[in-house]
VOZAMI-305630 format. One line per 10 residues: number of its first residue (from 1); their letters; for each residue x, y, z of C-alpha. Coordinates in steps of 0.2 Angstrom, whole numbers. Last residue first. Layout:
N
NUM	A	X:Y:Z  ... $
end
This chain:
153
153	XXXXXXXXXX	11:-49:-112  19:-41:-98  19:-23:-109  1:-25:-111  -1:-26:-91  8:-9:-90  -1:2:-104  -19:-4:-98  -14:3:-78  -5:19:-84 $
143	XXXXXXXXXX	-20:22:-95  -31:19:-79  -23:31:-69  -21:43:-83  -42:41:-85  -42:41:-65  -34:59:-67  -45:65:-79  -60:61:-66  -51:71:-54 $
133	XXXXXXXXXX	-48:85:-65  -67:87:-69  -71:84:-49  -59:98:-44  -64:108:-55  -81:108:-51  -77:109:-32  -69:125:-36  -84:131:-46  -97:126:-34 $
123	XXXXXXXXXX	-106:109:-35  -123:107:-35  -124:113:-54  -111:99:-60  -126:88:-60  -130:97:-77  -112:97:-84  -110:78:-81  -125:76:-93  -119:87:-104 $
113	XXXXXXXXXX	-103:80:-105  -109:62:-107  -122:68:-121  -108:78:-129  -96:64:-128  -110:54:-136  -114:63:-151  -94:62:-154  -95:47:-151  -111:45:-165 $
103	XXXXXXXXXX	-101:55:-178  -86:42:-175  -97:29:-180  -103:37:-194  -87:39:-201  -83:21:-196  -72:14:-182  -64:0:-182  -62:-18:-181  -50:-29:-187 $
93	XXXXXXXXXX	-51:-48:-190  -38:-63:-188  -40:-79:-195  -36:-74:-212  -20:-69:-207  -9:-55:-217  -21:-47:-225  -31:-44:-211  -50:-47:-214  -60:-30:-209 $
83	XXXXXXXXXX	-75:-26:-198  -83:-9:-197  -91:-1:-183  -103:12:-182  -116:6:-198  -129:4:-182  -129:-15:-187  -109:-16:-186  -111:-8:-169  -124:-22:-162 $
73	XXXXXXXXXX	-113:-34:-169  -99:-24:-159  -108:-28:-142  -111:-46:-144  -96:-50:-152  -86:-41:-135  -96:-52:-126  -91:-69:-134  -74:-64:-132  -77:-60:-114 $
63	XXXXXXXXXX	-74:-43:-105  -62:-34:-96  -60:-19:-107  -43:-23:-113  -43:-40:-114  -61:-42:-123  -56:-27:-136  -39:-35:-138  -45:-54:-142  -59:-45:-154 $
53	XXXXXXXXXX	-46:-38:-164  -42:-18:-165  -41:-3:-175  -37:13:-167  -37:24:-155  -57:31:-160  -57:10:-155  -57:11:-136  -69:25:-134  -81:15:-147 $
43	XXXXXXXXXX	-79:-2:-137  -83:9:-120  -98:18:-128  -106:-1:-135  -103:-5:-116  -112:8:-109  -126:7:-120  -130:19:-136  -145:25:-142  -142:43:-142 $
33	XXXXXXXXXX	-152:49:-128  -148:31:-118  -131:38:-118  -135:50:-106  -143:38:-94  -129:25:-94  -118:41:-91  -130:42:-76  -126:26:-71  -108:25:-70 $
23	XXXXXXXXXX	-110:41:-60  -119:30:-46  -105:16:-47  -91:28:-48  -100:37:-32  -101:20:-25  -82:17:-26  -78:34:-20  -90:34:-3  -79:15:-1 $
13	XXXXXXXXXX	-63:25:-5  -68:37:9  -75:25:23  -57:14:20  -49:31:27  -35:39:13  -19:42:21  -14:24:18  -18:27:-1  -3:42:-1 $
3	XXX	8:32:7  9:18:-4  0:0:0 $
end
C-alpha cells in the first residue's frame, strides 16, 4: 500500500467506489439519448485509438470474447463499426471505427458531457474543478494501468 492510499480512510474510497457506481449510471442515462449502452460507448472510446481484434477489445476492457461479439454486432448493425479481414492472417479480424461511428461518439461525448455538466450545478466552481480533474486523473490512472499489463504480455 503507498503512502498516499494509507492516508486515505477505507470510509472514503468505499463513498468513492459507490460514487463511480452511481456516475456510471447516469452516463448509462445520457447515452440512452443517443442510443448507445455503456458497453457499446466503451468499445467505441477504445477503437477512435485505433483498430483492434476481438482478443484485444475483450482483454482490454475486461470482457469475454463472446461479449465483445455481442456488443460490436450491435455496432456493425448501427453502420458504427466496421470489420476487416487482415491481410496477413485470415484468422484474424479488425475492427474499427466508421465515419458514422465516429459522428455517433462524438454525439455521445456531448451527451456524457452534458450530462455531467448538469449535475455539476450542485457543486461550486472549485469543487467543479476539482471533480473534472479528478476524473482525468483516473483516466491517466487507468491508462497507466492498460499500458503496464500489455507490456507483460
Amino acid at each position: 500500500m503507498s503512502i498516499e492510499r494509507a492516508r486515505i480512510s477505507a470510509l472514503d474510497w468505499e463513498n468513492a467506489a459507490h460514487a463511480a457506481a452511481r456516475l456510471a449510471k447516469q452516463v448509462e442515462l445520457a447515452l440512452d439519448a443517443v442510443d448507445l449502452s455503456l458497453p457499446q460507448y466503451r468499445v467505441m472510446v477504445f477503437l477512435v485509438e485505433g483498430s483492434a481484434g476481438a482478443s484485444k477489445l475483450a482483454g482490454t476492457l475486461a470482457v469475454s470474447r463472446p461479449t465483445i461479439t455481442v456488443v460490436v454486432d450491435g455496432l456493425v448493425a448501427k453502420g458504427f463499426v466496421e470489420r476487416q479481414g487482415d491481410d496477413t492472417d485470415r484468422r484474424k479480424v479488425h475492427h474499427r471505427l466508421t465515419p458514422a461511428g465516429k459522428r455517433a461518439l462524438e454525439r455521445a461525448d456531448v451527451a456524457v458531457s452534458e450530462r455531467l455538466a448538469e449535475l455539476a450545478v450542485h457543486l461550486d466552481d472549485d469543487e467543479t474543478k476539482a471533480a473534472v480533474a479528478g476524473l482525468g486523473s483516473w483516466g491517466k490512472a487507468l491508462l497507466a494501468a492498460r499500458n503496464a499489463a500489455a507490456s507483460r504480455t
